[in-house]
Backbone as a printed PyTorch tensor [residue, N CA C, xyz], in Angstrom:
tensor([[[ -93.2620,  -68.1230,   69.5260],
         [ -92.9140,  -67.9430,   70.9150],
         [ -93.0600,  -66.4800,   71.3170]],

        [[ -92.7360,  -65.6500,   70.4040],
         [ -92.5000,  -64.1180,   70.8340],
         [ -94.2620,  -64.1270,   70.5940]],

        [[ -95.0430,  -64.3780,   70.1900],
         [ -96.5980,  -64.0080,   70.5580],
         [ -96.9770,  -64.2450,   71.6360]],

        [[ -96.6550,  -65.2740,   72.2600],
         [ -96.8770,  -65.3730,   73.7170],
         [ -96.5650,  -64.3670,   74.2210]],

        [[ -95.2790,  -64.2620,   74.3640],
         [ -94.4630,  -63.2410,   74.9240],
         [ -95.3200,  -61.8350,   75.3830]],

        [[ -95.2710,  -61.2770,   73.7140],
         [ -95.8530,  -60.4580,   73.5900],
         [ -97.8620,  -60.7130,   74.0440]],

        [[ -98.3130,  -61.4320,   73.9900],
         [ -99.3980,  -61.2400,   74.4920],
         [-100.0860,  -61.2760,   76.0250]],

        [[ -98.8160,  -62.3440,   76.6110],
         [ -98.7880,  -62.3440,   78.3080],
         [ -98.2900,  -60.5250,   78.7160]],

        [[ -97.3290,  -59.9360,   78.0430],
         [ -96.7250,  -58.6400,   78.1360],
         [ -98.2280,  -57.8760,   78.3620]],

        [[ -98.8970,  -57.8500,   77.1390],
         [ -99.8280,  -56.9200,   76.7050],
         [-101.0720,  -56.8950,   78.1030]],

        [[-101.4540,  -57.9710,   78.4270],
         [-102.2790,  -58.4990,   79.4340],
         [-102.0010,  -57.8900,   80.4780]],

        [[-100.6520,  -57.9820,   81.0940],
         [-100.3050,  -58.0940,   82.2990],
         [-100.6010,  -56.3430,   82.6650]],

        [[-100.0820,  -55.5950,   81.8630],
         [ -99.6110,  -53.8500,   81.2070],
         [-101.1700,  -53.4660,   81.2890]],

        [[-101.5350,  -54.0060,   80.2490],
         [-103.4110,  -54.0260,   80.3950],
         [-103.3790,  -53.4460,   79.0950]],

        [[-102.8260,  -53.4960,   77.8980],
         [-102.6200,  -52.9260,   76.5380],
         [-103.5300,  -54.3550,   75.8680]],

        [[-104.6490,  -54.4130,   76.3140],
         [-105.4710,  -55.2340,   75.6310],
         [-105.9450,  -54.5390,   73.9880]],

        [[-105.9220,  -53.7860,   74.1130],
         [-106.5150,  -53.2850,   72.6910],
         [-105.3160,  -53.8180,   71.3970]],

        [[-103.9470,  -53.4960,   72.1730],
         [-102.7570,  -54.0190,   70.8960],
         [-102.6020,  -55.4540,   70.9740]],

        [[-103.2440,  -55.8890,   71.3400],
         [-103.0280,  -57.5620,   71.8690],
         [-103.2220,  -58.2370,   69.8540]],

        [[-104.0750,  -57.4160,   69.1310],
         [-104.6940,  -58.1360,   68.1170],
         [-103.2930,  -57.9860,   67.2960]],

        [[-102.7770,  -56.2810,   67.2460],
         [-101.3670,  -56.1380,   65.9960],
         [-100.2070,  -56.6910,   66.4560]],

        [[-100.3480,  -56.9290,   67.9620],
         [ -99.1130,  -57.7190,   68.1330],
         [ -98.5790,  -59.4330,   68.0360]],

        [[-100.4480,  -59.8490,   68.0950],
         [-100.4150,  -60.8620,   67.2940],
         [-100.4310,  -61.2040,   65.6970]],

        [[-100.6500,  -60.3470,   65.5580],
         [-100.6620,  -59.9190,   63.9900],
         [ -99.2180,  -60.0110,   63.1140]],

        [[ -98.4610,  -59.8570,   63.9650],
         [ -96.8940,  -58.8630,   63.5530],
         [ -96.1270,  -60.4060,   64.0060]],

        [[ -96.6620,  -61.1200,   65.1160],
         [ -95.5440,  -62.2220,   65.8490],
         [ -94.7100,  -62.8790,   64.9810]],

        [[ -95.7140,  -63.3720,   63.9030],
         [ -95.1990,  -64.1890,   62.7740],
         [ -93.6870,  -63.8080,   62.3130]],

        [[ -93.9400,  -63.0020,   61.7930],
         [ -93.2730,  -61.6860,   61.2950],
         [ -91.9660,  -61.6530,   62.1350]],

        [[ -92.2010,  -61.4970,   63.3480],
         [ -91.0560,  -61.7590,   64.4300],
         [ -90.1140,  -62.4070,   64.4540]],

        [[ -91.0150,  -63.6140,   64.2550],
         [ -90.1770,  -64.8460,   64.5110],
         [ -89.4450,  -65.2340,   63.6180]],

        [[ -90.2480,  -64.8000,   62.5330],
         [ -89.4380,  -65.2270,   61.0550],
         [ -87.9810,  -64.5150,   60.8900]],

        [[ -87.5210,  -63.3330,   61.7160],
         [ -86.1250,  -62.6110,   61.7410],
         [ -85.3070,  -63.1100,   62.1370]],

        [[ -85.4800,  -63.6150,   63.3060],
         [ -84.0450,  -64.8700,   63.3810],
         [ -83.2540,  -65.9020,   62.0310]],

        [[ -84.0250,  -66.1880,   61.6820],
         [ -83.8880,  -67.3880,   60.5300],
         [ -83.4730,  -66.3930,   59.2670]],

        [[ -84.0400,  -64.9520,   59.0280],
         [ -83.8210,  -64.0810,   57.8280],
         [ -82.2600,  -63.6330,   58.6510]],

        [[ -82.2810,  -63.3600,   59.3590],
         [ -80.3820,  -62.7950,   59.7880],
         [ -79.6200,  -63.7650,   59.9570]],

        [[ -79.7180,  -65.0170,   59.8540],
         [ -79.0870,  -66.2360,   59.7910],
         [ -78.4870,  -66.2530,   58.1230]],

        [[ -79.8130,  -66.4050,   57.2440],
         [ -79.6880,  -66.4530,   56.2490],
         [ -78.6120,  -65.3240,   55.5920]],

        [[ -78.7420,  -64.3990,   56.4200],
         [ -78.1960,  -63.0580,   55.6380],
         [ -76.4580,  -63.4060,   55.9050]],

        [[ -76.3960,  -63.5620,   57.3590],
         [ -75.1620,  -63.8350,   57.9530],
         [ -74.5670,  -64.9650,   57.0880]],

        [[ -75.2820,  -65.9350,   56.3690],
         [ -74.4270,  -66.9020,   55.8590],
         [ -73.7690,  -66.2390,   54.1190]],

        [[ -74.5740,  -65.3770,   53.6880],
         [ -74.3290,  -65.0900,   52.6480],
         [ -73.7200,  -64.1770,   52.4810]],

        [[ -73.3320,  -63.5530,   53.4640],
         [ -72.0990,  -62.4060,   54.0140],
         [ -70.6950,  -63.0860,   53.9290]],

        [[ -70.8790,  -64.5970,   54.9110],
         [ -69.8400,  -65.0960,   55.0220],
         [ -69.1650,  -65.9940,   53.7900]],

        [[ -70.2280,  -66.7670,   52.6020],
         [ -69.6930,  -67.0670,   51.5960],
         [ -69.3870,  -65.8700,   50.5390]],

        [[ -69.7140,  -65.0220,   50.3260],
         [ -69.5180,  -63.8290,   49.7640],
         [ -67.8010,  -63.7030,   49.7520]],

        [[ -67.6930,  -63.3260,   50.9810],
         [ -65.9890,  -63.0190,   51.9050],
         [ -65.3170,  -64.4330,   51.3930]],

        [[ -65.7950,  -65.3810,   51.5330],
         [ -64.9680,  -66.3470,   51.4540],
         [ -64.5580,  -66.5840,   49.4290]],

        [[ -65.8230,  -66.0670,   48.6750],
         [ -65.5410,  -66.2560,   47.5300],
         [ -64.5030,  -64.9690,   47.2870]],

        [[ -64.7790,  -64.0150,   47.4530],
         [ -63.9830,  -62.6390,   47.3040],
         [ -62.1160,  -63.1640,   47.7430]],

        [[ -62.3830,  -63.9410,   48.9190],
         [ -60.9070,  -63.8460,   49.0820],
         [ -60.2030,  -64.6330,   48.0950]],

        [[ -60.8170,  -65.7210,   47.7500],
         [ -60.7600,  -66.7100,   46.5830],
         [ -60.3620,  -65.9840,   45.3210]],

        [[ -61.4860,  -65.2270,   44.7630],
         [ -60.8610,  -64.6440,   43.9150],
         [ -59.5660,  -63.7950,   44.1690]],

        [[ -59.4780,  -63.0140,   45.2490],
         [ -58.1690,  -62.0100,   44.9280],
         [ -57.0680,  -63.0780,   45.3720]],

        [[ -56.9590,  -64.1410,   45.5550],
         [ -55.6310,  -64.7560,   45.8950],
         [ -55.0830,  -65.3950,   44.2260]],

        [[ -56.4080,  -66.0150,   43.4840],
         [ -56.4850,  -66.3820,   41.7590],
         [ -55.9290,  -65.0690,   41.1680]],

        [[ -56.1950,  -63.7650,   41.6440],
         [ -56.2760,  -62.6380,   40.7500],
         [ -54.6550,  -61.9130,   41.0960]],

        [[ -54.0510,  -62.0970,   42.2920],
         [ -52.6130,  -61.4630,   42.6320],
         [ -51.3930,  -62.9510,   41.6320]],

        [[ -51.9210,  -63.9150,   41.7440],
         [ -51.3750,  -64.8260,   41.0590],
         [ -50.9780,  -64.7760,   39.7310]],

        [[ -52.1960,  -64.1510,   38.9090],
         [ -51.5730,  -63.7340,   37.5370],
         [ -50.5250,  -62.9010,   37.2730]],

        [[ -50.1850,  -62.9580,   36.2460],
         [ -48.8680,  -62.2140,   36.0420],
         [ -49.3150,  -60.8520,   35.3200]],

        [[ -48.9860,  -60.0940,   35.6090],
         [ -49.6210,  -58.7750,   34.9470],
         [ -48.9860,  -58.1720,   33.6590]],

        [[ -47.7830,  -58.8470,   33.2800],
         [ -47.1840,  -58.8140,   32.2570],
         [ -48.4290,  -59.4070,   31.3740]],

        [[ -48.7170,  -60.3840,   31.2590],
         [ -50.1630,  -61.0840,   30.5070],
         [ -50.9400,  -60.3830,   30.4810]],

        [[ -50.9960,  -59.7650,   31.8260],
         [ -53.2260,  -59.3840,   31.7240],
         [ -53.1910,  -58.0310,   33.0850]],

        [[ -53.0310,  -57.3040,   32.3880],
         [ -53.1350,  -55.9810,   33.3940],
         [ -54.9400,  -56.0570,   34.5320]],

        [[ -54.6460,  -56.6020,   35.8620],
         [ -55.6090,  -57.1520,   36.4070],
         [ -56.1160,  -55.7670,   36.9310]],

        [[ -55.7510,  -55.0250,   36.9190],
         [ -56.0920,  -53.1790,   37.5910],
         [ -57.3670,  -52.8980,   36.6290]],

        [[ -56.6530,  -52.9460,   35.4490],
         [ -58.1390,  -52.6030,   33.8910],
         [ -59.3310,  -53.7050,   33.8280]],

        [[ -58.8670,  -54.3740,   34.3580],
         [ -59.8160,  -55.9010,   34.3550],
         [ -60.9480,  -55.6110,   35.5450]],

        [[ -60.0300,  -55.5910,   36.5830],
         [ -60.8560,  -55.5170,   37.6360],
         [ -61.8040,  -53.9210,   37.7790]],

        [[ -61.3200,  -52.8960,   37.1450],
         [ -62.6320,  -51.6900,   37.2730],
         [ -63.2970,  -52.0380,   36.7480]],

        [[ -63.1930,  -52.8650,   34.7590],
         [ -64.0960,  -52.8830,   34.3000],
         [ -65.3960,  -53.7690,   34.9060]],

        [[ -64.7480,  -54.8690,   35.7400],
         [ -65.6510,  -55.5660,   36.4950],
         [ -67.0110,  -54.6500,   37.5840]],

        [[ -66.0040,  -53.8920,   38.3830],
         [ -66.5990,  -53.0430,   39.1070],
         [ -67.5850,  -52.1010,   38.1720]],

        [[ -66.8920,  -51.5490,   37.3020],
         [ -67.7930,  -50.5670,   36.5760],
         [ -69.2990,  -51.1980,   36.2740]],

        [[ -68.9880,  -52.8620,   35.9800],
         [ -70.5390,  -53.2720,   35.4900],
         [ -71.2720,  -53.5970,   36.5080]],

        [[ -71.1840,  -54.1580,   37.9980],
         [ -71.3070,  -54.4200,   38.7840],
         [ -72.5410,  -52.9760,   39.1760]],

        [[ -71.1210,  -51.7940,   39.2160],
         [ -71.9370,  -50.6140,   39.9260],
         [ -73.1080,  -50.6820,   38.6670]],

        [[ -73.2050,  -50.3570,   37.6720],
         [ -73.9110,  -50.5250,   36.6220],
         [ -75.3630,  -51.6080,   37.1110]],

        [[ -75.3920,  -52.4620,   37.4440],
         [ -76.5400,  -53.6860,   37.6460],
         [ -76.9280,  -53.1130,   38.7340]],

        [[ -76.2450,  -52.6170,   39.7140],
         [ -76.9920,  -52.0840,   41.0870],
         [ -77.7660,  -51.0210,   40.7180]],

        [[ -77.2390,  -49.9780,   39.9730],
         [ -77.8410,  -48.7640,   39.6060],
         [ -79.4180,  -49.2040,   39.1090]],

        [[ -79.4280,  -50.3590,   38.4530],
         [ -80.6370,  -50.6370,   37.6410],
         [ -81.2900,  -51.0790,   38.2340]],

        [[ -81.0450,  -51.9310,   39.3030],
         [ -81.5650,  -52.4120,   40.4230],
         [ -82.8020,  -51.9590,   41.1710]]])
């Protein structure tokens, strides 16, 4: 749809020469809606697993399992995989 767009735009302006990269690129365009959808959903299960865990993780008893040492070491490997990334 946005090639149209963009190519009735280009016409009208008289930018006939970009008419070819802007058809070129439309694809591309269109496909961003559906990629920030995607992104937005995996933002929102993310949050939803995170809260999950810290409600499992305030629950333990820390007399058992000191969750403070647990949880950097988590972080520590975490930052660790990104770094390598």
């Amino acid at each position: 749809m946005l090639g149209y767009i963009f190519t009735g735009i280009t016409k009208n302006i008289g930018w006939t020469n970009n008419i070819a990269t802007i058809s070129l690129y439309a694809n591309k365009v269109n496909e961003m809606s559906s990629l920030v959808k995607k992104a937005k959903s995996s933002v929102g299960g993310l949050k939803t697993n995170l809260e999950t865990l810290q409600s499992r993780i305030l629950s333990i008893d820390n007399t058992i399992c000191n969750t403070d040492d647990e949880l950097k070491l988590v972080q520590a490997s975490v930052t660790l995989r990104c770094k390598k990334s």
